[in-house]
mmCIF file of the N, C-alpha and C atoms, coordinates in Angstrom:
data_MODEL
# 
_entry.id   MODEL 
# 
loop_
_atom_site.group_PDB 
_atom_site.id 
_atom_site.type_symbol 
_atom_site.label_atom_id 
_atom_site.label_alt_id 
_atom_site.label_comp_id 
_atom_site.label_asym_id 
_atom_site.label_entity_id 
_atom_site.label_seq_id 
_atom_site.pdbx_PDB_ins_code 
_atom_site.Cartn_x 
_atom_site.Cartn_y 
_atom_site.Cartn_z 
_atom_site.occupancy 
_atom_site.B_iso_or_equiv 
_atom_site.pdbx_formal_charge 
_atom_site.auth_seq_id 
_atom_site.auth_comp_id 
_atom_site.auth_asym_id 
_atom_site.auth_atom_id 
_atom_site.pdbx_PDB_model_num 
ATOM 1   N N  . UNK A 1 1  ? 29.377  3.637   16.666 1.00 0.00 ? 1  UNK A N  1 
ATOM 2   C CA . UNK A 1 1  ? 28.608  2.418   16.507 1.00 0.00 ? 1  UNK A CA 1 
ATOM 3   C C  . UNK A 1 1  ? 27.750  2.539   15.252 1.00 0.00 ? 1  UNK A C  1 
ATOM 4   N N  . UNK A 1 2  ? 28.080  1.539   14.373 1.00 0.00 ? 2  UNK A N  1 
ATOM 5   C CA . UNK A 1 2  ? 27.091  1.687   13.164 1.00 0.00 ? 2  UNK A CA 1 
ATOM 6   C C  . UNK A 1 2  ? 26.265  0.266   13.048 1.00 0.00 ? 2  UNK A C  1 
ATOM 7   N N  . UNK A 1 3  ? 24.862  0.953   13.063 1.00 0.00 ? 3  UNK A N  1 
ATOM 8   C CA . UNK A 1 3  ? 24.088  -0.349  12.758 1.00 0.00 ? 3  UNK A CA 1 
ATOM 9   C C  . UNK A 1 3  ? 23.955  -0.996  11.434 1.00 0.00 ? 3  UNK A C  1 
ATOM 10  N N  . UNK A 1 4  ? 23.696  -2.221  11.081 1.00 0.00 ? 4  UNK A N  1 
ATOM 11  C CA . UNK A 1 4  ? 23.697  -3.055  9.885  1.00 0.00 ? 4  UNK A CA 1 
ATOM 12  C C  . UNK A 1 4  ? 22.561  -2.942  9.176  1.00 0.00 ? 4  UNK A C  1 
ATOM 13  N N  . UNK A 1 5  ? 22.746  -2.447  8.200  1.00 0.00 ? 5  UNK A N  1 
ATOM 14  C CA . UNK A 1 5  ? 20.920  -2.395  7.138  1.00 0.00 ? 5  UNK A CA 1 
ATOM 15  C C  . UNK A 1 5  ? 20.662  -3.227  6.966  1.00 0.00 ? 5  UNK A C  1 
ATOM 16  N N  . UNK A 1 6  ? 19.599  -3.878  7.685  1.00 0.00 ? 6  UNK A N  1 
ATOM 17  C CA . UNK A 1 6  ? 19.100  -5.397  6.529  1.00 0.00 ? 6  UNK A CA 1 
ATOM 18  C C  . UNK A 1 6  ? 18.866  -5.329  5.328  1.00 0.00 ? 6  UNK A C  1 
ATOM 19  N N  . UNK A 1 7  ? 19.234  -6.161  4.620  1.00 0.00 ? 7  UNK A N  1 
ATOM 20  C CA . UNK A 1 7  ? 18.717  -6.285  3.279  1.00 0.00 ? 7  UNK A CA 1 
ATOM 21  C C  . UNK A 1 7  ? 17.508  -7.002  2.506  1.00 0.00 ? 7  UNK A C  1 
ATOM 22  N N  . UNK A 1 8  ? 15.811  -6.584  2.185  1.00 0.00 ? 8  UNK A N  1 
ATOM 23  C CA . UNK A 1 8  ? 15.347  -6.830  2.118  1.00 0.00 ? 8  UNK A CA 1 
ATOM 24  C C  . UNK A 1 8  ? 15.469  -7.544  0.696  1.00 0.00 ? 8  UNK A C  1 
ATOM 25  N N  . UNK A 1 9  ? 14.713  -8.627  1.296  1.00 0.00 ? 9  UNK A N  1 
ATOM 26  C CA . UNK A 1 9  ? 14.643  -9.798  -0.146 1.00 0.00 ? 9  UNK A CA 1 
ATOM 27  C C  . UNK A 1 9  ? 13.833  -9.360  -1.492 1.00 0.00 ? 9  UNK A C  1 
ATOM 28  N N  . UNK A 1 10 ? 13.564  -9.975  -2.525 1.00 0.00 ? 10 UNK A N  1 
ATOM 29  C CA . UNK A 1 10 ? 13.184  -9.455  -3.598 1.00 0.00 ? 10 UNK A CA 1 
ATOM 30  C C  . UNK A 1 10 ? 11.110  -9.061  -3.541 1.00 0.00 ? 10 UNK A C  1 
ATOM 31  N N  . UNK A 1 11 ? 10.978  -10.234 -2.635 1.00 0.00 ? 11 UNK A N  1 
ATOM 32  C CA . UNK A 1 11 ? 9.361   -9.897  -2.729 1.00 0.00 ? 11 UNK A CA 1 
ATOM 33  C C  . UNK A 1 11 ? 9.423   -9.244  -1.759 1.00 0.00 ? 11 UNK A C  1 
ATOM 34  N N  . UNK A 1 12 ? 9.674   -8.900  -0.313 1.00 0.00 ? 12 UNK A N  1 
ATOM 35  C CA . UNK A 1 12 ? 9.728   -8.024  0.828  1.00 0.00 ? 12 UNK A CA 1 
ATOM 36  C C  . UNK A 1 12 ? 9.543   -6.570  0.535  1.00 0.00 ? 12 UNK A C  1 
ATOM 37  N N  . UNK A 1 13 ? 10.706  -6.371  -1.151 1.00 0.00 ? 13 UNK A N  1 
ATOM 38  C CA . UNK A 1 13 ? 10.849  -5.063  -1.785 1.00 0.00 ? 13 UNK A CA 1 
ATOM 39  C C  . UNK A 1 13 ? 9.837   -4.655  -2.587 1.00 0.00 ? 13 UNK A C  1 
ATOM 40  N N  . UNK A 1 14 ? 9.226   -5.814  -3.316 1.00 0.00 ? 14 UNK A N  1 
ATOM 41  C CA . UNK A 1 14 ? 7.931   -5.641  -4.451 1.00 0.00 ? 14 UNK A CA 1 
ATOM 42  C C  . UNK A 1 14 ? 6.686   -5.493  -3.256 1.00 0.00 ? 14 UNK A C  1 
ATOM 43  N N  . UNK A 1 15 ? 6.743   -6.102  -2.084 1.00 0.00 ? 15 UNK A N  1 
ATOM 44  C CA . UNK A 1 15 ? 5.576   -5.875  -1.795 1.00 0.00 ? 15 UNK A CA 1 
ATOM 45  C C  . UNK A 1 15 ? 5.167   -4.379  -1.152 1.00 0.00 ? 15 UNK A C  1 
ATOM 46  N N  . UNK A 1 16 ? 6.567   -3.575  -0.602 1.00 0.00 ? 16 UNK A N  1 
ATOM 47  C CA . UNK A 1 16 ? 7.166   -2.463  0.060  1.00 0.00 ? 16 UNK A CA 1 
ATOM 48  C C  . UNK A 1 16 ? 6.795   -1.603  -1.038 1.00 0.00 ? 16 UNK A C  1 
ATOM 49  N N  . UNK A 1 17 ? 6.773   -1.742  -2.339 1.00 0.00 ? 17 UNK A N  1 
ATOM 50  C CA . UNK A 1 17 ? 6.582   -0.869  -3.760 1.00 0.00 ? 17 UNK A CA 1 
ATOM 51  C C  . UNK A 1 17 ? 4.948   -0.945  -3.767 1.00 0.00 ? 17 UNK A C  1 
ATOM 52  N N  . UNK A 1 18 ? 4.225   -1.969  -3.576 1.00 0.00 ? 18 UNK A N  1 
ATOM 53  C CA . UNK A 1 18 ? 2.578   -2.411  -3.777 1.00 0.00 ? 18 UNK A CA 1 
ATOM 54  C C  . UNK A 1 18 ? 2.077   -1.416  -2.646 1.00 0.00 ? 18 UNK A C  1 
ATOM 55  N N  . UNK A 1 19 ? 2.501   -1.254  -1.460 1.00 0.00 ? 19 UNK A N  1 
ATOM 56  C CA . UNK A 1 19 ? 1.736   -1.204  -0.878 1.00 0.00 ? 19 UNK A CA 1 
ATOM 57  C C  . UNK A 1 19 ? 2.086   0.550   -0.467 1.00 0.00 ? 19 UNK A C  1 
ATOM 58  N N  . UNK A 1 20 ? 3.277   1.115   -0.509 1.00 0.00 ? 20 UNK A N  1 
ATOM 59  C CA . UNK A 1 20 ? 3.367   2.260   -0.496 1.00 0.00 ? 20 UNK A CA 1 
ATOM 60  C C  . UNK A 1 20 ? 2.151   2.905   -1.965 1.00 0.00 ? 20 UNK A C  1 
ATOM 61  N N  . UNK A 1 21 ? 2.347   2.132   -3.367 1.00 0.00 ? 21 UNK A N  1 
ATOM 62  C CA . UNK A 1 21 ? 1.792   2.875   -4.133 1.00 0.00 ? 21 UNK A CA 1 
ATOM 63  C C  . UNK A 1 21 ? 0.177   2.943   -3.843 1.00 0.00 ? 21 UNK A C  1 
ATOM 64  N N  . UNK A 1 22 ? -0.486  1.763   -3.195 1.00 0.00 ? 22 UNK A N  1 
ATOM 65  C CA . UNK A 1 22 ? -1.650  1.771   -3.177 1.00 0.00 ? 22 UNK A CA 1 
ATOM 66  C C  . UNK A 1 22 ? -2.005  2.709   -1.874 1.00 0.00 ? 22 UNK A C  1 
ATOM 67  N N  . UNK A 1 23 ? -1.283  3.368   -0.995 1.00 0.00 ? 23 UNK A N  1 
ATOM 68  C CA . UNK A 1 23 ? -1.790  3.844   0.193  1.00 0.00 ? 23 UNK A CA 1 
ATOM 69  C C  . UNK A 1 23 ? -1.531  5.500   -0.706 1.00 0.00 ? 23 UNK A C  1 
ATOM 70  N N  . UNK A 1 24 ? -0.444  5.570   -1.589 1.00 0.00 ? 24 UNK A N  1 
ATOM 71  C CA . UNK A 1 24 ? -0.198  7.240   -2.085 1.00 0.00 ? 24 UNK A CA 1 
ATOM 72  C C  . UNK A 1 24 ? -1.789  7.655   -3.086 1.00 0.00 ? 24 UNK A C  1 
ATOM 73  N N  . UNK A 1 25 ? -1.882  6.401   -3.650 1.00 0.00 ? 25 UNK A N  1 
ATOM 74  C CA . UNK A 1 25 ? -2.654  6.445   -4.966 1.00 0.00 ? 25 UNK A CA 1 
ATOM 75  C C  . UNK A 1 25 ? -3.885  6.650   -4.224 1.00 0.00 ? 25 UNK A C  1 
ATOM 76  N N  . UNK A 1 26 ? -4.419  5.694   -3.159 1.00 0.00 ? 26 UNK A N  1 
ATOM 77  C CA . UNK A 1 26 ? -5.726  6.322   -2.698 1.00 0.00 ? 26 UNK A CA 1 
ATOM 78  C C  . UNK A 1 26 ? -5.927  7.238   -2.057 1.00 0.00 ? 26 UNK A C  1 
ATOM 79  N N  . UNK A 1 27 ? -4.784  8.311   -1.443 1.00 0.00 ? 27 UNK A N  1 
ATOM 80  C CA . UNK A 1 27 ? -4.754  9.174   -1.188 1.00 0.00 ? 27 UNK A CA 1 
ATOM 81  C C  . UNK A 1 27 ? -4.998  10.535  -2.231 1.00 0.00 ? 27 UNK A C  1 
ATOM 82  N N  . UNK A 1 28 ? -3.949  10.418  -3.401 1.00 0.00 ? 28 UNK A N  1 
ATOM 83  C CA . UNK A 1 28 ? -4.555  12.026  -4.337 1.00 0.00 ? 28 UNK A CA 1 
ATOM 84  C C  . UNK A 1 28 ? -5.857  11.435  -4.983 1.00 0.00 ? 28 UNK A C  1 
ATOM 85  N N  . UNK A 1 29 ? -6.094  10.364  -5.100 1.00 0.00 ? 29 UNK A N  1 
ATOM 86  C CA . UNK A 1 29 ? -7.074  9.995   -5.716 1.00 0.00 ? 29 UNK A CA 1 
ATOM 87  C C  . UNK A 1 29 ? -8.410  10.565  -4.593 1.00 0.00 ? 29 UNK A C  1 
ATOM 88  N N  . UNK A 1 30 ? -8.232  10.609  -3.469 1.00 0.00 ? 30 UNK A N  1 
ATOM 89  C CA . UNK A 1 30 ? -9.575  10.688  -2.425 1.00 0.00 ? 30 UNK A CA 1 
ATOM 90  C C  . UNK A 1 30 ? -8.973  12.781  -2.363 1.00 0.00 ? 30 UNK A C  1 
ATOM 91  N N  . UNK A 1 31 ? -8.415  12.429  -2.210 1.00 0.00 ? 31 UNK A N  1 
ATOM 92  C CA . UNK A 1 31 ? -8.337  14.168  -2.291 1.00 0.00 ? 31 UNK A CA 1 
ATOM 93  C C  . UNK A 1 31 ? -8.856  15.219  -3.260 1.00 0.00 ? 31 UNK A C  1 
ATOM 94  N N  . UNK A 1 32 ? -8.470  14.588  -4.943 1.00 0.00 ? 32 UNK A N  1 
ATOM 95  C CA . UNK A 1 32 ? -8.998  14.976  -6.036 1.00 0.00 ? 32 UNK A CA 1 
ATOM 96  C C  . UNK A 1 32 ? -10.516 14.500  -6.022 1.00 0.00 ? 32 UNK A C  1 
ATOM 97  N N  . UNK A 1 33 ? -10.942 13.871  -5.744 1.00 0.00 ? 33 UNK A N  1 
ATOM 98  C CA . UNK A 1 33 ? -12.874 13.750  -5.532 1.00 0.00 ? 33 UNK A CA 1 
ATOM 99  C C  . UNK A 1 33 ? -12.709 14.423  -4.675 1.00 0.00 ? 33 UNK A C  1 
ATOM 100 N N  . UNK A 1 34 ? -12.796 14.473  -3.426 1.00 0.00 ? 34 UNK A N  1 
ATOM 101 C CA . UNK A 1 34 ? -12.967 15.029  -2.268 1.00 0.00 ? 34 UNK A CA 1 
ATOM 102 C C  . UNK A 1 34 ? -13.057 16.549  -2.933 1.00 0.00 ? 34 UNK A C  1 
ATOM 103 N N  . UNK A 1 35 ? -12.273 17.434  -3.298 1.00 0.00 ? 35 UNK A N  1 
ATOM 104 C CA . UNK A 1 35 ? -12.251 18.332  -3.913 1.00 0.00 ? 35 UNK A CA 1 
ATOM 105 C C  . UNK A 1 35 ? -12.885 19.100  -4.852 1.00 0.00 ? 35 UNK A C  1 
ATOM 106 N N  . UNK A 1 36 ? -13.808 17.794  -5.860 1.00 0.00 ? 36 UNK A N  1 
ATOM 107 C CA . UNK A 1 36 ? -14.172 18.518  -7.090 1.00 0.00 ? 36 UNK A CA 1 
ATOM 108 C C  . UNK A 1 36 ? -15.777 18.629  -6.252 1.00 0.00 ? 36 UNK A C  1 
ATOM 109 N N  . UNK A 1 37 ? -16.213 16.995  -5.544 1.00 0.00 ? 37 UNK A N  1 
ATOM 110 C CA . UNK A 1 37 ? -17.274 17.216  -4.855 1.00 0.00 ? 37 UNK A CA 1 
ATOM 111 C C  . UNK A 1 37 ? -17.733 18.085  -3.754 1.00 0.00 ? 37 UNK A C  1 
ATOM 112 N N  . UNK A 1 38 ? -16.692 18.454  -2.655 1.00 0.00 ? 38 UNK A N  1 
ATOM 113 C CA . UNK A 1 38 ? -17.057 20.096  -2.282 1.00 0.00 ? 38 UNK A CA 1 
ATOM 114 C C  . UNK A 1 38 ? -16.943 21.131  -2.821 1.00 0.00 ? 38 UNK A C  1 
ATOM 115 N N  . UNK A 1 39 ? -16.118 21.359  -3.945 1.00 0.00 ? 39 UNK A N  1 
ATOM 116 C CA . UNK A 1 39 ? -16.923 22.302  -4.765 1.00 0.00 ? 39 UNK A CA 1 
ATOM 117 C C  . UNK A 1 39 ? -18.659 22.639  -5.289 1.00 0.00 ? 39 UNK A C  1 
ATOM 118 N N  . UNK A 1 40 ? -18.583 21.486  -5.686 1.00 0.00 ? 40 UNK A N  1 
ATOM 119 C CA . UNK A 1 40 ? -19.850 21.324  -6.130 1.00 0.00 ? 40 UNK A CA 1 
ATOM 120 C C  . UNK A 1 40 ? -20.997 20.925  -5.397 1.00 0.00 ? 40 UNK A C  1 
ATOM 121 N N  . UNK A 1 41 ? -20.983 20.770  -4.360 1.00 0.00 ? 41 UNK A N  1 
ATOM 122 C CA . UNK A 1 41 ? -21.757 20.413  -3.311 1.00 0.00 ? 41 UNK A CA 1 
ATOM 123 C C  . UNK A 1 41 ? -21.854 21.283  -1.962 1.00 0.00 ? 41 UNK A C  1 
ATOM 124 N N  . UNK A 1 42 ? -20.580 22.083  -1.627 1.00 0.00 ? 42 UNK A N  1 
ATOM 125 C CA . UNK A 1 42 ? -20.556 22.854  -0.784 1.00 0.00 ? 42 UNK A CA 1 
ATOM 126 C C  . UNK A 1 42 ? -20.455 22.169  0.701  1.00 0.00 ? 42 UNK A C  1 
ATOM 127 N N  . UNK A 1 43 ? -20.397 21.062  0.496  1.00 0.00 ? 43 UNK A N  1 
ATOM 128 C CA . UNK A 1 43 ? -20.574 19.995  1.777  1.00 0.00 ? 43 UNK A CA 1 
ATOM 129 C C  . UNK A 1 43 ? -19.544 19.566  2.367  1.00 0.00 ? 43 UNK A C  1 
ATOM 130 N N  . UNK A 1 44 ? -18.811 20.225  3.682  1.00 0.00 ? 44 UNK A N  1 
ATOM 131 C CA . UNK A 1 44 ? -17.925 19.784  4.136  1.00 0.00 ? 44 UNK A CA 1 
ATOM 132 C C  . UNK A 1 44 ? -17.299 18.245  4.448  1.00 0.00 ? 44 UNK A C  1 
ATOM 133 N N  . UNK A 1 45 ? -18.487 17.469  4.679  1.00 0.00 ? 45 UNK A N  1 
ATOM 134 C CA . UNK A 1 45 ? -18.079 16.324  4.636  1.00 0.00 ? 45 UNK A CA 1 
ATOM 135 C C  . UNK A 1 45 ? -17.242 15.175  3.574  1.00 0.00 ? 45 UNK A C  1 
ATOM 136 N N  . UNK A 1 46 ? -17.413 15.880  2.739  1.00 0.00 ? 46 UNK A N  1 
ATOM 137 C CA . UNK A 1 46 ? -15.937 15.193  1.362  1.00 0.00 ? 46 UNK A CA 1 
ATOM 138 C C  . UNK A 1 46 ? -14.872 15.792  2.205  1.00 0.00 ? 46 UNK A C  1 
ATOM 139 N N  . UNK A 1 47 ? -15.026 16.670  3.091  1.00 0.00 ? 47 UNK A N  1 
ATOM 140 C CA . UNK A 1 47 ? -13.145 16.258  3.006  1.00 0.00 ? 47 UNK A CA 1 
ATOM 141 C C  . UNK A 1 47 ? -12.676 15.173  3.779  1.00 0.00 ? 47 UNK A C  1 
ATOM 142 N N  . UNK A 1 48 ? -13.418 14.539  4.211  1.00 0.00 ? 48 UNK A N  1 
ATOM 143 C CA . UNK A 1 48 ? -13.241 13.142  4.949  1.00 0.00 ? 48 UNK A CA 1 
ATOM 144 C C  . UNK A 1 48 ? -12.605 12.097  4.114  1.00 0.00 ? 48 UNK A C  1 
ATOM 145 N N  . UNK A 1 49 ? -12.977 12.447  3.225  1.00 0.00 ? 49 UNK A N  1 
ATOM 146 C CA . UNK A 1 49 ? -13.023 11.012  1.705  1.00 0.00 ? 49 UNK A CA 1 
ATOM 147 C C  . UNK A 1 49 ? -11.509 10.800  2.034  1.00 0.00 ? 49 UNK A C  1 
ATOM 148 N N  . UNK A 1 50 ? -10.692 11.971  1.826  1.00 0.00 ? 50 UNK A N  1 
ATOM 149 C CA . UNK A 1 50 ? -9.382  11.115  1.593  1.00 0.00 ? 50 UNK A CA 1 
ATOM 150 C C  . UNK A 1 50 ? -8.582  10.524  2.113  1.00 0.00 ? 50 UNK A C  1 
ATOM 151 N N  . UNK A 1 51 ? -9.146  10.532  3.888  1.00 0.00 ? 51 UNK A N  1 
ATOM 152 C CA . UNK A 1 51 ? -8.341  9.111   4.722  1.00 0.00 ? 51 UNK A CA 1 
ATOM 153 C C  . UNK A 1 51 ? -9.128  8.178   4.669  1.00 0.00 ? 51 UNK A C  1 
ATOM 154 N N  . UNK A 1 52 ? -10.779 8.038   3.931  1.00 0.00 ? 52 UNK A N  1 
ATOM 155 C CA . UNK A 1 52 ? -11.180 6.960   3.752  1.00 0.00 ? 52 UNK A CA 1 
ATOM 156 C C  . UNK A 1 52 ? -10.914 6.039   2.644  1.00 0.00 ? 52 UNK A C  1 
ATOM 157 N N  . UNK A 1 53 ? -10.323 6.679   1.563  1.00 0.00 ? 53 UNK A N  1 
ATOM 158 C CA . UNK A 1 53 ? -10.067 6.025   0.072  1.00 0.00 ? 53 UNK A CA 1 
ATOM 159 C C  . UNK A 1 53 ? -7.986  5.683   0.419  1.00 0.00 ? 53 UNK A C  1 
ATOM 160 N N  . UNK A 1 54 ? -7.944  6.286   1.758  1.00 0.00 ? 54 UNK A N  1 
ATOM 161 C CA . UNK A 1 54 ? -6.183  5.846   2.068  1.00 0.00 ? 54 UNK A CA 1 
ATOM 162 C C  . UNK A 1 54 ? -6.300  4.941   2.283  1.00 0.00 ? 54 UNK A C  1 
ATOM 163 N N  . UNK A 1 55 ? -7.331  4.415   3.423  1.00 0.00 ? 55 UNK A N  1 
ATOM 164 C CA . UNK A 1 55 ? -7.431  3.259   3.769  1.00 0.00 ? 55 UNK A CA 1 
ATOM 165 C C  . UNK A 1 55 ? -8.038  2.250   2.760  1.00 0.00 ? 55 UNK A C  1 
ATOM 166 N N  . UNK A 1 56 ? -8.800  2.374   2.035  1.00 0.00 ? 56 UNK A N  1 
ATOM 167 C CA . UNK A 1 56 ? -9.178  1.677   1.113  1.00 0.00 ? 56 UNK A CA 1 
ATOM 168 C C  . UNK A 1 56 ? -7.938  1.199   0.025  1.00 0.00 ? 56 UNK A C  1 
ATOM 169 N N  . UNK A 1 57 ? -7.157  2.152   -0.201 1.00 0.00 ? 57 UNK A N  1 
ATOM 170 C CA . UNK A 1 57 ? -6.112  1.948   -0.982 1.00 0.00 ? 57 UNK A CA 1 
ATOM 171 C C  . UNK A 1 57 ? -5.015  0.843   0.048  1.00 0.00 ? 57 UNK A C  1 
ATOM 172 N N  . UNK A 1 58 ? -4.692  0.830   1.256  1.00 0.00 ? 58 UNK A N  1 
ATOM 173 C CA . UNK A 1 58 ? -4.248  0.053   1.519  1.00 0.00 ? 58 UNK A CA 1 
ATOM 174 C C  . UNK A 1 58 ? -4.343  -1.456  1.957  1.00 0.00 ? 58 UNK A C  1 
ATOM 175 N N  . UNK A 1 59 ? -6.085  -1.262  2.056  1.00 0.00 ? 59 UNK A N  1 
ATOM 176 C CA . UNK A 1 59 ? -6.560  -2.323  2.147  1.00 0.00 ? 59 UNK A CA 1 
ATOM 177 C C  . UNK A 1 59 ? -6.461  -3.458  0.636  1.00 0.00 ? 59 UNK A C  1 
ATOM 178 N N  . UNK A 1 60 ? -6.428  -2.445  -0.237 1.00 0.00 ? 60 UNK A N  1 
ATOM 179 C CA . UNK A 1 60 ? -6.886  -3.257  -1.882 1.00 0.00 ? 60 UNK A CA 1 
ATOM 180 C C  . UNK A 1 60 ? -5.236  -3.418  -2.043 1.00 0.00 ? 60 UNK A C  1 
ATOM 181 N N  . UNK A 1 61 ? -3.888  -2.761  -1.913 1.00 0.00 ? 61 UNK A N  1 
ATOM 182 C CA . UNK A 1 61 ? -2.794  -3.399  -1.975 1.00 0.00 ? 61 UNK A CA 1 
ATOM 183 C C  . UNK A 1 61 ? -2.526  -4.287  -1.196 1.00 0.00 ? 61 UNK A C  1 
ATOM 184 N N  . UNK A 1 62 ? -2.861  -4.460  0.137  1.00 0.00 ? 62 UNK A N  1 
ATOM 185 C CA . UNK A 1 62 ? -2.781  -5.637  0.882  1.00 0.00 ? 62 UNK A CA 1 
ATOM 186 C C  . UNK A 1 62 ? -3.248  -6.975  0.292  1.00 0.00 ? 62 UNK A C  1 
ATOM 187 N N  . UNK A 1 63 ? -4.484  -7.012  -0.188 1.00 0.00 ? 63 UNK A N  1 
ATOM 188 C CA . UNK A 1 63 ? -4.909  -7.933  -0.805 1.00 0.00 ? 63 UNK A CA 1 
ATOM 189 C C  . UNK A 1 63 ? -4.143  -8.687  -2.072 1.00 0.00 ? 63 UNK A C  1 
ATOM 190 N N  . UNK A 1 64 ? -3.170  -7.466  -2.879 1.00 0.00 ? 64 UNK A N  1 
ATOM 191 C CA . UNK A 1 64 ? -2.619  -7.837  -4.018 1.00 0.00 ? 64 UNK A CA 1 
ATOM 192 C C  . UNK A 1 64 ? -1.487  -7.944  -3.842 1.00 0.00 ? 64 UNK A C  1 
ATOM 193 N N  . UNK A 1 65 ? -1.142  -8.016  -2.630 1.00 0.00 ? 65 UNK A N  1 
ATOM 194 C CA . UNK A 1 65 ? 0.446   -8.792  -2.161 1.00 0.00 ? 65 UNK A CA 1 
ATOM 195 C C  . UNK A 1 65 ? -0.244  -10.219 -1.821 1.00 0.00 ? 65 UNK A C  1 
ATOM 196 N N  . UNK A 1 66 ? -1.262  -10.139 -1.038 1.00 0.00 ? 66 UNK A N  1 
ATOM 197 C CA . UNK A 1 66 ? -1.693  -11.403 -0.636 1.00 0.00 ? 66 UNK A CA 1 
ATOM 198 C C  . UNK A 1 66 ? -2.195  -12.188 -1.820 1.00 0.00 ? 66 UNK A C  1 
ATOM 199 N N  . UNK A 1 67 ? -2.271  -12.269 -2.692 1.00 0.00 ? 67 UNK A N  1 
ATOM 200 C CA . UNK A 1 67 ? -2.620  -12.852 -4.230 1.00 0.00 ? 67 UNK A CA 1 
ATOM 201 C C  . UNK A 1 67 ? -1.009  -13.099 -4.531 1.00 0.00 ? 67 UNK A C  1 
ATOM 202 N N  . UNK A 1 68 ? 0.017   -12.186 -4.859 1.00 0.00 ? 68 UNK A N  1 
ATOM 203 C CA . UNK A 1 68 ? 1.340   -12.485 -4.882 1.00 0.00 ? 68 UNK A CA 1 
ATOM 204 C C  . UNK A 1 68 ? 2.205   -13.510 -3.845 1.00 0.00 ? 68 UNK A C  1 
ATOM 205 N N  . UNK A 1 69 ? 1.653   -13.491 -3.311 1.00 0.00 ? 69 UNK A N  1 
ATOM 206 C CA . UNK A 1 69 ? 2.575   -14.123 -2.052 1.00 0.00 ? 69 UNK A CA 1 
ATOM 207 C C  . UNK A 1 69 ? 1.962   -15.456 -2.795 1.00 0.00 ? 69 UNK A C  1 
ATOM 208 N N  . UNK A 1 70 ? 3.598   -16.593 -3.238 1.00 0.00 ? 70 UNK A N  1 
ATOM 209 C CA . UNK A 1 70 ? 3.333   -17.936 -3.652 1.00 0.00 ? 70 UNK A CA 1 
ATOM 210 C C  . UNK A 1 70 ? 4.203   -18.618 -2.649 1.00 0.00 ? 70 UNK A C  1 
ATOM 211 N N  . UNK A 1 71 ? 3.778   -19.805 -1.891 1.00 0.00 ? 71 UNK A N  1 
ATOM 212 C CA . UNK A 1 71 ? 4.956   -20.744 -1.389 1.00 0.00 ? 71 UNK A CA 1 
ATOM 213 C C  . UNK A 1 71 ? 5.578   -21.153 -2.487 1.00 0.00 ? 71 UNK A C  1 
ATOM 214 N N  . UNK A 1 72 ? 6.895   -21.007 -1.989 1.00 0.00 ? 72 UNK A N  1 
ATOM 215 C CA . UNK A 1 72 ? 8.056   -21.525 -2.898 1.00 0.00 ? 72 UNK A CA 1 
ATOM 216 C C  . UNK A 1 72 ? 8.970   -22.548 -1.951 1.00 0.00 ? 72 UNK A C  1 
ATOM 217 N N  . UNK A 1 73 ? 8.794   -23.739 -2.292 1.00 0.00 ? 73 UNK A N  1 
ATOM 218 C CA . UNK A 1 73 ? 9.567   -24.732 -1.662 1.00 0.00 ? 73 UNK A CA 1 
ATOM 219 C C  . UNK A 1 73 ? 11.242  -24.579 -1.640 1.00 0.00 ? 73 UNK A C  1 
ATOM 220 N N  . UNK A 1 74 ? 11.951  -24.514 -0.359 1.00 0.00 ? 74 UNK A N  1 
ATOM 221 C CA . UNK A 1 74 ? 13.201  -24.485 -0.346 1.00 0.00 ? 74 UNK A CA 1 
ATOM 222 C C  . UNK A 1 74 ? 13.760  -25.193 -1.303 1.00 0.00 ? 74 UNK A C  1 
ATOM 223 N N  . UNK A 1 75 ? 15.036  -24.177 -1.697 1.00 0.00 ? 75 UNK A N  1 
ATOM 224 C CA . UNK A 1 75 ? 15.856  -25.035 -2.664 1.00 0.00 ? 75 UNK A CA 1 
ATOM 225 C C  . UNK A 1 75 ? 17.116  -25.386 -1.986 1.00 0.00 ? 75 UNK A C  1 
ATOM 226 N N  . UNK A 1 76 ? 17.418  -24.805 -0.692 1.00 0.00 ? 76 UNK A N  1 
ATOM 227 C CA . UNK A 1 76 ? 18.878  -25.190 0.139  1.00 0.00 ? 76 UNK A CA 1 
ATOM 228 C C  . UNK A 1 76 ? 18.555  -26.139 1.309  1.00 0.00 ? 76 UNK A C  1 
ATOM 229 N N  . UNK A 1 77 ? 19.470  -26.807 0.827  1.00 0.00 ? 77 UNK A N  1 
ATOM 230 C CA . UNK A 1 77 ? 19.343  -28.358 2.257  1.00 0.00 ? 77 UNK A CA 1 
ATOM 231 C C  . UNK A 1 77 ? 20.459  -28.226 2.800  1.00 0.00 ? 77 UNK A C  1 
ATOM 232 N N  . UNK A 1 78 ? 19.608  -28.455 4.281  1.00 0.00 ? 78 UNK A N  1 
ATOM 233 C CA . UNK A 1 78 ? 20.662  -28.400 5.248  1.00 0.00 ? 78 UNK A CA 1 
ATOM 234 C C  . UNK A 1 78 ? 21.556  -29.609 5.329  1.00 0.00 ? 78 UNK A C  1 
ATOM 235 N N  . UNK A 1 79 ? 22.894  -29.193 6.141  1.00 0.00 ? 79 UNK A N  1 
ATOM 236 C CA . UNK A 1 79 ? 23.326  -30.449 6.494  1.00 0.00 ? 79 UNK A CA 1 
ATOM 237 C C  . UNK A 1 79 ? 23.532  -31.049 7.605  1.00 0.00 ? 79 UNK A C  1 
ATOM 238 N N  . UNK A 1 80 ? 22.602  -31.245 8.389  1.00 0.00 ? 80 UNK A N  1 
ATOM 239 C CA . UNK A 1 80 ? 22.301  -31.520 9.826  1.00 0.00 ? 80 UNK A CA 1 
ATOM 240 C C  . UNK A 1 80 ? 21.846  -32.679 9.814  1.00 0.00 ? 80 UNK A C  1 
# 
C-alpha cells in the first residue's frame, strides 16, 4: 500500500520555507547570546534564552506569512 504525497501549492511551500527559517534562526541566534552572556555573567539563567527567542522567531515568521498571505480571486469557473 503506498500512500499519495500531497503536493503542496506554491505559497503553502514559501510559507513552509518562512517559517521553518524563522523558528531555526531564533534558535542559534538565542543560543549564541545565551552563550556569550553566561559566559560573562556566570548566570545560569541565559540558558533559557534560546527556547524563548525560538518562540519569538516563530512568532515574528508567523506574522510575515500573515503580511504575505493576499486574497487572490479565483480564476476557474465552475460549470454547475
Amino acid at each position: 500500500m503506498s500512500k499519495k504525497k500531497k503536493k503542496l501549492s506554491k505559497h503553502n511551500e514559501k510559507a513552509e520555507k518562512i517559517l521553518s527559517f524563522g523558528i531555526i534562526s531564533g534558535l542559534v541566534i538565542g543560543v549564541l547570546v545565551a552563550f556569550v552572556l553566561f559566559i560573562l555573567t556566570d548566570n545560569m539563567f541565559w540558558m533559557v534564552l534560546p527556547l524563548i527567542t525560538t518562540f519569538v522567531g516563530f512568532a515574528i515568521s508567523s506574522l510575515i506569512n500573515k503580511g504575505n498571505a493576499k486574497i487572490k480571486p479565483s480564476t476557474s469557473k465552475s460549470k454547475y
